[in-house]
Structures are given as structure tokens and as C-alpha cells.
N, C-alpha and C positions, 0 to 999 in steps of 0.2 A: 573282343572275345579272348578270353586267357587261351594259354597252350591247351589245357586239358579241353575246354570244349571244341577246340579247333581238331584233337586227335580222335574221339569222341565222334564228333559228326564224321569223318576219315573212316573208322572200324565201321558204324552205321551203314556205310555207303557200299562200305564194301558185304557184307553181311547181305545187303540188298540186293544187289548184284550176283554174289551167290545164290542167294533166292531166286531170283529171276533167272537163271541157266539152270539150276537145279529143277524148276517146274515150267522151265519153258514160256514164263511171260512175256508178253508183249514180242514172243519171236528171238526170245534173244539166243538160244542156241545158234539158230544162223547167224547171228551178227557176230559170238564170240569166234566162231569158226572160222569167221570171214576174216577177222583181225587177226585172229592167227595164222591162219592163211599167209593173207599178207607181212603181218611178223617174219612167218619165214624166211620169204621172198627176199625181205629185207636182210635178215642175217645172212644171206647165202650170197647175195651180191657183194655183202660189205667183205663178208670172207672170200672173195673170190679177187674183190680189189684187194684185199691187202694181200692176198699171195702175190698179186702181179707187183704190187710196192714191193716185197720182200726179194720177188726176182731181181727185180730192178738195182736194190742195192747191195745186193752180192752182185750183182758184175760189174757196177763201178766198187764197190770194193776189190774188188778180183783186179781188175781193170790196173787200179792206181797202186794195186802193192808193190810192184816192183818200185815208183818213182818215190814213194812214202819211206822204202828201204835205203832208196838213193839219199833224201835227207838225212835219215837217222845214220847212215856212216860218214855224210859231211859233216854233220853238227858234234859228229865222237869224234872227230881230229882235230 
């Protein structure tokens, strides 16, 4: 199947699914809500790991400046 009918059936699908949350087939309001739902959940944990990452490496940055200064005026003499 060429590009075009591969994007083709892609718009289709989605069109469909639009449909079906727009008039509520087969239930699907509750199923997008639920993904979204869960979407969240997801975003919120992954932000909340990466502030703890971010903590993390500002104090070993903090941590090693002073020894990283120690080099940088060995390696200048």
C-alpha cells in the first residue's frame, strides 16, 4: 500500500472515532475519559519524577562545585 493510502485509512480512523465520542457509540465517551484519565495520571507521575531528577542533580551539582573549581585553577597553572 502506497504512502497515501496508508494516511488515508489514518484520517478515516480518526474521523471514526471522532464519530463515535461525538454520538456516544458503542460507549465510547467512557472509554475516552477513562484514557484520559489515565493520560493524566501518567503525565503527573512522569512530572513529578523528573522534578525529583532535577532535585537530584542540582545537589550533586552544588555538591561538586567547589572540587570542579579546584581543577579548573589546577589545570590554569
Amino acid at each position: 500500500m502506497n504512502l497515501f493510502g496508508k494516511i488515508s485509512i489514518l484520517i478515516w480512523l480518526i474521523i471514526f472515532i471522532a464519530a463515535a465520542i461525538m454520538f456516544d457509540w458503542f460507549g465510547s465517551r467512557e472509554i475516552a475519559t477513562k484514557v484520559l484519565d489515565s493520560s493524566q495520571t501518567a503525565v503527573e507521575k512522569l512530572s513529578e519524577t523528573g522534578d525529583h531528577v532535577q532535585d537530584a542533580i542540582d545537589v550533586v551539582n552544588e555538591s561538586t562545585a567547589p572540587v570542579r573549581e579546584d581543577i579548573k585553577e589546577k589545570a590554569a597553572e
